[in-house]
N, C-alpha and C positions, 0 to 999 in steps of 0.2 A: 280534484284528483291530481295529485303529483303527475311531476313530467319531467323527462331528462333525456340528452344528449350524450353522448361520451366517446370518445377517438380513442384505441389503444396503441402506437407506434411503436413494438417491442424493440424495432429494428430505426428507429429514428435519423441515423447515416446514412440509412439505404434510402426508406420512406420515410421522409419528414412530413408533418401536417404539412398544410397549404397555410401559408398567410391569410389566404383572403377565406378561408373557412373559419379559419379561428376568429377575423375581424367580423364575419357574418355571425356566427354563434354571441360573440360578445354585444352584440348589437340587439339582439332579435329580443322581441320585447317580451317580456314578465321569465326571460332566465337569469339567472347569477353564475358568471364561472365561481367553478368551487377549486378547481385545479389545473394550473395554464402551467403545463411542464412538455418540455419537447418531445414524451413521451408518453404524456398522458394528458387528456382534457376530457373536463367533467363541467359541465353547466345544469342547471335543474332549477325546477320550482317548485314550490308547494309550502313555504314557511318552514315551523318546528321541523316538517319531518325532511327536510333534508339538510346531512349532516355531515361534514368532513370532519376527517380523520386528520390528528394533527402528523406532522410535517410531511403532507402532502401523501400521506400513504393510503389513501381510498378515500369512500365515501360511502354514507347508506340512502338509499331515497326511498322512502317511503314509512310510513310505523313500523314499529320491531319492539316485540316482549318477550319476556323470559316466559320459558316452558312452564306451563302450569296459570300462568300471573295474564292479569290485563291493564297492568301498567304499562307504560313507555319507557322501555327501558333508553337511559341516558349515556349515551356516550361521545366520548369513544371509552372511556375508564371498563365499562361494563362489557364492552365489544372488544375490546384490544389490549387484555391486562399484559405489562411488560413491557408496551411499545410497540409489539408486535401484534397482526392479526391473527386472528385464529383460523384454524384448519376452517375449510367450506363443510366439511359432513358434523366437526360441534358445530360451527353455528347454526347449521340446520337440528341438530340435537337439542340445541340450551336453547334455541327462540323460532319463533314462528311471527308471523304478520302479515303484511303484505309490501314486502321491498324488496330491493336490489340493491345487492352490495359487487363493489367493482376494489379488489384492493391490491395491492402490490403484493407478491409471495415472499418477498427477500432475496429473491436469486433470478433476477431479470426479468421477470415475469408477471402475470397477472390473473389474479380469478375472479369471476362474475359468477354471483349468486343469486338466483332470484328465488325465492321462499317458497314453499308447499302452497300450493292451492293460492299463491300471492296471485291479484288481482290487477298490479300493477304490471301489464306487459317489457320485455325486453327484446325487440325486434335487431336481427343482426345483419352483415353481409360484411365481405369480404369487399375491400378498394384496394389493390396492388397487396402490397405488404400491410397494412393496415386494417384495422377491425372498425367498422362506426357499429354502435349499438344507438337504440335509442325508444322508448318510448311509445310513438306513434310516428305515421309514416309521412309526417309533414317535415320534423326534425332530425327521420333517416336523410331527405332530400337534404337538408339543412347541413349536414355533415359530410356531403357530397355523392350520395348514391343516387345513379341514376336507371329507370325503368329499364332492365331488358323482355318486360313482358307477359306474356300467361306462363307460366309451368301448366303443361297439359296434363302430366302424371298426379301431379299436385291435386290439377281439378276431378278427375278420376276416383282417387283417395277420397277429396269431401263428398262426390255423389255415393260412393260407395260405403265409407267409414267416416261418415259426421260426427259422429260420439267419440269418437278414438282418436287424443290430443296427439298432437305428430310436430315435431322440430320443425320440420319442411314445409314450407306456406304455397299458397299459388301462383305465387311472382318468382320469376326466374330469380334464382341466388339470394332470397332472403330466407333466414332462418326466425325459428322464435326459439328463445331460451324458454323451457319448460319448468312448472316451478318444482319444484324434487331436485333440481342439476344446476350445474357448474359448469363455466368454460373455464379451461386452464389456457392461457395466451399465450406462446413465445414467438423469439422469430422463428419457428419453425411452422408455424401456425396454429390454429385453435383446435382444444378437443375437448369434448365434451363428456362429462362424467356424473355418472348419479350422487347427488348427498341424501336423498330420501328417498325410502322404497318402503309402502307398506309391509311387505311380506319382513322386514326386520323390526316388526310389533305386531306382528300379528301370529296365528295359531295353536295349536296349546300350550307352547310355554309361557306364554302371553297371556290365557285367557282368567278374567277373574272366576270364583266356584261358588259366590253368591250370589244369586239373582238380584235381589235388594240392592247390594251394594253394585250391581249393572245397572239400575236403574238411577241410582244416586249418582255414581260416576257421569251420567248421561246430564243427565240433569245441571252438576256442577263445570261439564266441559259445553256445556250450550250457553249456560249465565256466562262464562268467562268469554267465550266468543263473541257474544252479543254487548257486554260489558264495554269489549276491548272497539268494538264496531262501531259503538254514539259515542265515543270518549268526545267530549266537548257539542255534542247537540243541543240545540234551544227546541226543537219540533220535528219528531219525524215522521215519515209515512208509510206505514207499512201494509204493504199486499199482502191483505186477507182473503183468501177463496174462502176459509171456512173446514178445509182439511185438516190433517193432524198438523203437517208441519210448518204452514203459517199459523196455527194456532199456537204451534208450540213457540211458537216466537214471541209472541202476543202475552202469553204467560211469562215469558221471560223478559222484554219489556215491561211488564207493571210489575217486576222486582225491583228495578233500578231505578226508578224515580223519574226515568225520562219521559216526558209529555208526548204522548202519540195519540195520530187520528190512523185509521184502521179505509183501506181504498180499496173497494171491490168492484172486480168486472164480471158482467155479464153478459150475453148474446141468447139469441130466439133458441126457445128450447130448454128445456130440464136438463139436458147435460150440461150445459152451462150454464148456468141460471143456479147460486150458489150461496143468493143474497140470503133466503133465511140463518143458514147453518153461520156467516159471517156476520149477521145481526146477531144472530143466540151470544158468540166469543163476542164481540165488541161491549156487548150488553154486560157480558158476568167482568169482562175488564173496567167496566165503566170511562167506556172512549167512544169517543165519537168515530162515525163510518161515513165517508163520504160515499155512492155509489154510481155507476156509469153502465154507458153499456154502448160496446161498441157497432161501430156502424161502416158498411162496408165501403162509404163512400171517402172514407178516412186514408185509404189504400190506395197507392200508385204502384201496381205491380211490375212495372217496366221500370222502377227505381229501388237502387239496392241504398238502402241508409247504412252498409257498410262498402259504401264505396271508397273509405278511404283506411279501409282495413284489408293487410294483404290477404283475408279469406273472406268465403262469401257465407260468411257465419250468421247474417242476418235473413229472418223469416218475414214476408212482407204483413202477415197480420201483425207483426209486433208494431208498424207503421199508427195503429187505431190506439195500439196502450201506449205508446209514447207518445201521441198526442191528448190521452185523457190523463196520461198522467201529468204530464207537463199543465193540465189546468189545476190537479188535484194539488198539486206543488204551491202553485202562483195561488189557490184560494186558503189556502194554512200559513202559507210561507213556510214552507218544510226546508230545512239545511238540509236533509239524507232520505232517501225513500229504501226501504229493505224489502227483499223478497225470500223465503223460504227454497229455492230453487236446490237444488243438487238433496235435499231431505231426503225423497224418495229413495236414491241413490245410497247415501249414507247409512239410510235407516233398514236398510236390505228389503225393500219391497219387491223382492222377485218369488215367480212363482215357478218355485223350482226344484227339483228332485236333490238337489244337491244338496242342500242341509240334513236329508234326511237319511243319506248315506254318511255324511259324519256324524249323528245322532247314534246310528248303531255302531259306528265303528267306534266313537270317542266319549258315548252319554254314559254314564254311569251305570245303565239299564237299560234292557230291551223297551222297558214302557216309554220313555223318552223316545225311541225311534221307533214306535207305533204312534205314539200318540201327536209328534209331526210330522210322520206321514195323513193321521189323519187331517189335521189342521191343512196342511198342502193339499191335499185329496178334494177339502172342500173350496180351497180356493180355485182351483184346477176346473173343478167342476168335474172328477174323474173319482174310479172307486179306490179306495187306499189302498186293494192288492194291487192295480195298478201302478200305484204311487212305488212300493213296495217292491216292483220286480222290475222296473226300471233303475231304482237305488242300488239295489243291486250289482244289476248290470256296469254300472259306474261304479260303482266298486273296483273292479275288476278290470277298468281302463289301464292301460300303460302310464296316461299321466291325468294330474287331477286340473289342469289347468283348463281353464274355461272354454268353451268352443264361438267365438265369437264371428257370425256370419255375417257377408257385407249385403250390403243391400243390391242389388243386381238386375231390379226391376224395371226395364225401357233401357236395358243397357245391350247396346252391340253384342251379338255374339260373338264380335273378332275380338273385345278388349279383356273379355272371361277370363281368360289365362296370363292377364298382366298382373307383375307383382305387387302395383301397389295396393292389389286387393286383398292385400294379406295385410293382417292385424297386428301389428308390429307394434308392440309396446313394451318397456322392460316390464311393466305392473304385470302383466297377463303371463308372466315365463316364473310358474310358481319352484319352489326350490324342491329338492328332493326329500320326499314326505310331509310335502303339501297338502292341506287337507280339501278337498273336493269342494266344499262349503263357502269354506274363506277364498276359492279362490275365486269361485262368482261372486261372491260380496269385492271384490277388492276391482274386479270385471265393472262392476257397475261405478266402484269406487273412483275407477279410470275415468268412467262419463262424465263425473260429478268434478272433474279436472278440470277436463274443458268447459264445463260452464261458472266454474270459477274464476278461472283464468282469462275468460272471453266470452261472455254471452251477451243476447242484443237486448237488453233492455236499454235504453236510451235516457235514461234519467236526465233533467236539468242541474240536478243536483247531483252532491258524493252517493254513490250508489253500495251499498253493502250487501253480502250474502253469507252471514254468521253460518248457517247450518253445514254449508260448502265447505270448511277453516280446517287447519289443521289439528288443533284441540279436538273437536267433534267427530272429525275422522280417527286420530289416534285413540280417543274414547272406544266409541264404537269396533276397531279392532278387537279390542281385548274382550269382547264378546263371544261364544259360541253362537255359532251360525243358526242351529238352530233356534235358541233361545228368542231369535224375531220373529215367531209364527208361535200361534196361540187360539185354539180352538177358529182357527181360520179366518184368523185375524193376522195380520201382517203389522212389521215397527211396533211388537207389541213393548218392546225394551224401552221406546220412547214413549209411547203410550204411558205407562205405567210409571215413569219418571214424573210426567205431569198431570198424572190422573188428580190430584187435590188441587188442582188451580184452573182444573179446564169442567168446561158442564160436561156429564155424562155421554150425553148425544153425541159429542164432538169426539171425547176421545173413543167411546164404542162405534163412532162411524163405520160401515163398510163402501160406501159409496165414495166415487171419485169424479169432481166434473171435469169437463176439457174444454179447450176453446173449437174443439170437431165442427160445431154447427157453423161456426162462424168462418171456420177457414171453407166448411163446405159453399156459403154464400159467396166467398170471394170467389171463387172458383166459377161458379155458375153464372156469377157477375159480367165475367170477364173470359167467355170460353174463347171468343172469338181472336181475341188478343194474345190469350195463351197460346192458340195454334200459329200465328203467323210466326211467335217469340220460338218454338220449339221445333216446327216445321223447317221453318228458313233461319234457321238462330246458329248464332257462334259453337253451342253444343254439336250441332247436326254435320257442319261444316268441318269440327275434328272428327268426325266419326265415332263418337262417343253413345249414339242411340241408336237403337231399334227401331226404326222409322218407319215400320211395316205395322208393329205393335201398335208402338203411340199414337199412330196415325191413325189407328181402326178404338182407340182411346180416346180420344179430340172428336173424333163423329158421332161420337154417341150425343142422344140430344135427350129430353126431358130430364124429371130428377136425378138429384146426384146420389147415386146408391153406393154401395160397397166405400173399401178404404183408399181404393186407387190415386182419387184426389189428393189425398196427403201428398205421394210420390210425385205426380206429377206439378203439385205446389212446388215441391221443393226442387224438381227441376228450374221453376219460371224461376227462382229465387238466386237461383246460381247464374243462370241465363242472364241475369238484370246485373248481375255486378259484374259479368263478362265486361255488358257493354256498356260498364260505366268505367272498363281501363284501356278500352281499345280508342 
């Protein structure tokens, strides 16, 4: 994984770097400065992909291709025709990847870009007049920020809106550049500004009016994602459950020639227990499956493994797949492990009314919004006048943008009315004659942000999530919303892209496993540990919980029933990285 540092000094008379920071960065081991100017420094690693711009006018860190393509694209010729940079919203137009570009505007100034769904984080804060950005939060320190602490509102937001990617982190004064946007730098200070927004490719002037050619589209924006993903792999590893969209990956891996072994987990219990359906794909791919199965003594739930990430974005069962993956790794010698993650998302699996009102208002025919209401009907498990006279109703909303509800569950009644429980994202603020459909597809589109952009998988190796990319999501835009539901079947547009390269079973699936059993044993493992962590925990202490609730939660004793345990998982989880910054 690339990494970088970088100081902006718009104001350098005022705020000069420090000496002994720049002597520190230039020291510190596996970086290169790339640009040591009294008003800019830029240090990075990662080989090929980090690249200065000649006469010191920026830099890119990380890969970058042209829109469409899974080349690398070369530059600076290709990035900076004339000498000069280009605007931050074309380069987000003409390339996609995963980097960050930091470059000089011509008129004292400076823009930081970091790419759609880019993987490569850019962590920020404000030092006096100066901007450090950097990578990860060992190389913030490294650039001279130092801790002021918990953001309490911050942590409110992740209990509340974990899915919903947000600038604001849980450490007092650090931001993250989000990938869709730009920082514009002066002395005057930084502002932030969108270069990507779904909603400007998506809805119907956007939509293709062939089915075929939506399936093909799909198809050829997943090869190219995935293409652009192993570029130089010797062995990878990729996370197969066995569902559609590790499988669709799986399919698109044995296009390319690259050598894959196929890694599945499972836990006690038929819901997760997945190993047949990822035998059947490993088998018609002809690759080999390693398989595991995790074990609750793998967990230290009192330790957050994103302690050194300013959120608490890590779930403690991910603790058991990062240490099986980490064997499935060292026993292939895998360069890259990939996972299917944010599919779901992309591939519109929601079970939702909303397609079914822009069916009738934008389908060609009333049969098209009967015949997804019935598809939705059956997924619902509801009758399709029902489906039907809810679609409706939504019809007839003021606006078509998504209702997205925070979670609220063991939470204080006094924090109910704080604002960061509002869903604040520019994706979810659809424009005027937005269609209903698209804008919960572009709602879930949001989730699939944040787990591009940061999720806890812990690889030892370069880690990829082709299906999360911005090819695949622009793809997928130009879809009618309904078009992903199919006699009650859901991602039927994906589906149907790889219906000739996957066995029947797989792509006609309707079932879905989870890791449920397995977070339900952590849980039961460890009840006694969780109450003293929630009872008398750094949460309880802000007044962040319901302590009357959770408390008569925590005393329940035999099997673990109902969904509760998730909730209160993800309490212990945030709990643990509290007290891994205090």
């Amino acid at each position: 994984m690339e990494r970088f540092v970088a100081i902006i000094a718009p104001a350098p008379e005022r705020s000069p770097i420090p000496p002994a920071i720049r002597t520190a960065i230039a020291s510190a081991e596996g970086l290169s400065v790339m640009i040591d100017r009294d008003d800019l420094l830029i240090a990075g690693s990662g080989g090929a992909h980090v690249r200065r711009l000649g006469d010191d006018r920026g830099a890119v860190i990380g890969p970058i291709f042209a829109t469409g393509k899974s080349d690398l694209v070369t530059l600076p010729s290709d990035f900076a025709p004339g000498g000069e940079p280009r605007n931050p919203d074309r380069i987000s137009k003409d390339h996609w990847g995963n980097f960050v570009a930091i470059l000089r505007d011509g008129a004292a100034g400076f823009h930081v870009l970091r790419s759609p769904f880019g993987r490569l984080p850019c962590f920020h804060a404000m030092q006096g007049d100066r901007l450090v950005l950097a990578s990860d939060m060992s190389l913030l320190s490294l650039a001279g920020w130092v801790s002021r602490g918990i953001d309490w509102s911050g942590i409110l937001r992740r209990l509340a809106l974990k899915d919903i990617p947000s600038p604001s982190t849980c450490l007092t004064g650090v931001q993250e550049l989000r990938g869709g946007s730009y920082l514009h730098v002066t002395a005057d200070g930084p502002r932030i500004t969108q270069s990507w927004n779904p909603w400007d490719r998506a809805g119907r002037l956007h939509w293709v009016d062939d089915r075929d050619e939506a399936a093909r589209m799909i198809r050829r924006a997943v090869s190219t994602a995935t293409r652009a993903s192993i570029a130089g792999t010797d062995r990878a590893l990729l996370m197969l459950s066995g569902g559609i969209d590790s499988s669709v990956l799986a399919a698109a891996l044995g296009t390319h020639g690259c050598p894959f072994t196929c890694f599945n987990l499972a836990s006690i219990g038929a819901i997760g227990d997945e190993r047949h359906y990822a035998q059947m794909v490993a088998s018609h791919m002809g690759a080999p499956i390693i398989e595991a199965q995790w074990d609750v003594g793998m967990v230290d739930i009192t330790r957050s493994h994103a302690w050194s990430h300013p959120n608490p974005l890590a779930r403690s069962f991910m603790q058991g797949t990062a240490h099986l993956l980490g064997e499935a790794v060292a026993t292939i010698g895998a360069d890259i492990t990939i996972d299917g993650g944010g599919g779901d998302n992309v591939f519109f699996s929601l079970r939702s009314i909303a397609p079914v009102t822009d069916a009738f208002l934008r389908g060609r025919s009333l049969s098209e919004g009967w015949s997804t209401a019935l598809s939705i009907a059956t997924m619902a498990d509801v009758s399709a006048l029902t489906v039907i006279g809810r679609a409706a109703a939504r019809a007839f909303r003021n606006s078509p943008a998504y209702r997205w509800r925070p979670m609220t569950q063991y939470l204080s009644p006094e924090v109910l009315g704080d604002e960061a429980l509002g869903p604040h994202h520019p994706w979810l603020e659809p424009p005027r004659g937005g269609e209903t459909g698209t804008a919960a597809h572009i709602a879930l589109i949001t989730a699939a942000q944040g787990w591009a952009e940061g999720n806890d998988i812990r690889s030892p190796v370069r880690h990829v999530t082709p299906l999360a990319s911005q090819p695949v999501v622009e793809a997928c835009l130009r879809i009618p919303s309904w078009w992903w539901s199919r006699q009650g079947q859901n991602r039927i547009v994906a589906r149907d892209a790889f219906r000739d390269r996957l066995p029947a079973a797989i792509v006609d699936r309707r079932t879905k496993g989870t890791p449920d059993s397995y977070i339900a044993e952590i849980f039961a493992a460890n009840r006694q540990i969780i109450r003293a962590m929630l009872l008398d925990g750094h949460l309880q202490r802000a007044g962040l919980l319901d302590m009357p609730l959770l408390e008569r939660a925590l005393d329940s004793e035999g099997p673990v029933q109902g969904t509760h345990y998730h909730r209160i998982m993800h309490l212990v989880d945030v709990e643990a990285w509290i007290a891994g910054q205090v």
